[in-house]
N, C-alpha and C positions, 0 to 999 in steps of 0.2 A: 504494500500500500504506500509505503514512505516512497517509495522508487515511482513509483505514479506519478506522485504529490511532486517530486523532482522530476521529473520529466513533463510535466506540465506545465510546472512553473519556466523551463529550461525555453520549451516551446513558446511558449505568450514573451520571454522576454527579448528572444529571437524575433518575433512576430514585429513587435513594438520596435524594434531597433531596425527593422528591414523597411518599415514602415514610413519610420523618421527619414532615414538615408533616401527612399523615393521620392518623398518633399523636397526636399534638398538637390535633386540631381539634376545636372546639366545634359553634358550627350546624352544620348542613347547608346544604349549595350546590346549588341545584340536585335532578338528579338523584343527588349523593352525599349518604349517612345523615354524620349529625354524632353528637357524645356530646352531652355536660352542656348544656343552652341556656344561652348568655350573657344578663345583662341582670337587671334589678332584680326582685327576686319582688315581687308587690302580692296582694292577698287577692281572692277570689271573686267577680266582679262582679256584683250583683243583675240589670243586663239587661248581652246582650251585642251591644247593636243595633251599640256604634261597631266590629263585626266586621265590618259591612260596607264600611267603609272600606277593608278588604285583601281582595286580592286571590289573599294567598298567604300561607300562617300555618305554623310549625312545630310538630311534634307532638313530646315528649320523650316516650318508652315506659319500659320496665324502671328503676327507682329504682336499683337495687343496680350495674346496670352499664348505664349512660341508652344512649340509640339514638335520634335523633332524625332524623325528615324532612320533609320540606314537602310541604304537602298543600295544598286548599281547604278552607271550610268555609260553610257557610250557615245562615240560619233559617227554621225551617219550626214554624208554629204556636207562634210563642214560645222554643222550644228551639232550640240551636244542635246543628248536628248538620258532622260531620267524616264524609264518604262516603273508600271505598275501593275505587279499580275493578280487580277483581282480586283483592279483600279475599280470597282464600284464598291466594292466591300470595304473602304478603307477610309477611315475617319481621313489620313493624312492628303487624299487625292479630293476630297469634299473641302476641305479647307485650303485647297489650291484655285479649285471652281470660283470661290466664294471669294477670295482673297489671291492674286498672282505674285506679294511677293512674297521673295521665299531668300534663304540666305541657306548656301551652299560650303559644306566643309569636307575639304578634301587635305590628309594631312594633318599641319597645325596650321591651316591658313582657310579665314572662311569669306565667302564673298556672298555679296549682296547681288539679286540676281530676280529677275519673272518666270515663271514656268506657265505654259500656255499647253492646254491640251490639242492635239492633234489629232485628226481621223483621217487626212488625205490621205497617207504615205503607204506604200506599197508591201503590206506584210509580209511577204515572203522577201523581199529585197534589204527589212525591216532586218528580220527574225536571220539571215544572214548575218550580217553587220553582228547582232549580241553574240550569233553562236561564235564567231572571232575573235571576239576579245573574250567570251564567257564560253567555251567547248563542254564547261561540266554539266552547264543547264542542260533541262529535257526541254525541247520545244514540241513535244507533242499536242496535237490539238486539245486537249483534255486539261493542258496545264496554261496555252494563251491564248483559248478561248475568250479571256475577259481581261486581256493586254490592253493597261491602257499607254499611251505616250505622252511625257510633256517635253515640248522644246523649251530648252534654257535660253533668255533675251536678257538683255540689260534693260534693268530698271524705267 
């Protein structure tokens, strides 16, 4: 019984401190959203080739209350573009719609930036393009059925 009584208490104080640490968090980890991106603002990059140096870039959404998650991103035809698979299921692609700036952290450097959705571009010319820089993805129909894209613009 006394080992309960500790391992419960051990749990709730666990809870309480993972809790506090979520309040408090800036990026995002992983699969969890962050707020405000850490890290030095720098201005608009005229090309964003050295994107391809990561592998895995953070998106800050809503200015007024940030929301940030880790995504990919690639270029295709010059433009960089940040896909969403799922893009209607996703809190982070709804406060893109509703609001286009967004601030971009690739590294320790983050920049200020719009993201605009896209439905012209040629899905298969598309889906190209990420398998190249990204070969581990599945692009089977089943998984970018609900691909969405936004092109990255300067503000």
């Amino acid at each position: 019984m006394k080992i309960i009584k500790i391992l419960s208490h051990t749990i709730l104080t666990l809870a309480f401190v993972a809790y506090i640490a979520y309040q408090f968090r800036t990026d995002p980890i992983h699969m969890f959203s962050g707020k405000r991106l850490s890290g030095d603002e720098f201005s608009y990059p005229s090309d964003w080739a050295f994107s391809n140096d990561y592998s895995r870039i953070a998106v800050e959404t809503r200015p007024g209350n940030p929301h940030s998650v880790t995504t990919i991103c690639f270029i295709h035809e010059g433009n960089l573009y940040i896909p969403a698979r799922d893009g209607s299921g996703k809190d982070w692609t709804q406060y893109v719609l509703a609001d286009s700036r967004v601030r971009l952290k690739m590294g320790d450097r983050v920049y200020p930036a719009a993201m605009h959705r896209v439905t012209t571009l040629q899905r298969n010319d598309v889906l190209v393009t990420i398998l190249t820089k990204y070969p581990q993805l599945d692009s089977s129909p089943e998984t970018t059925g609900d691909l969405w894209l936004f092109r990255v613009s300067d503000r």
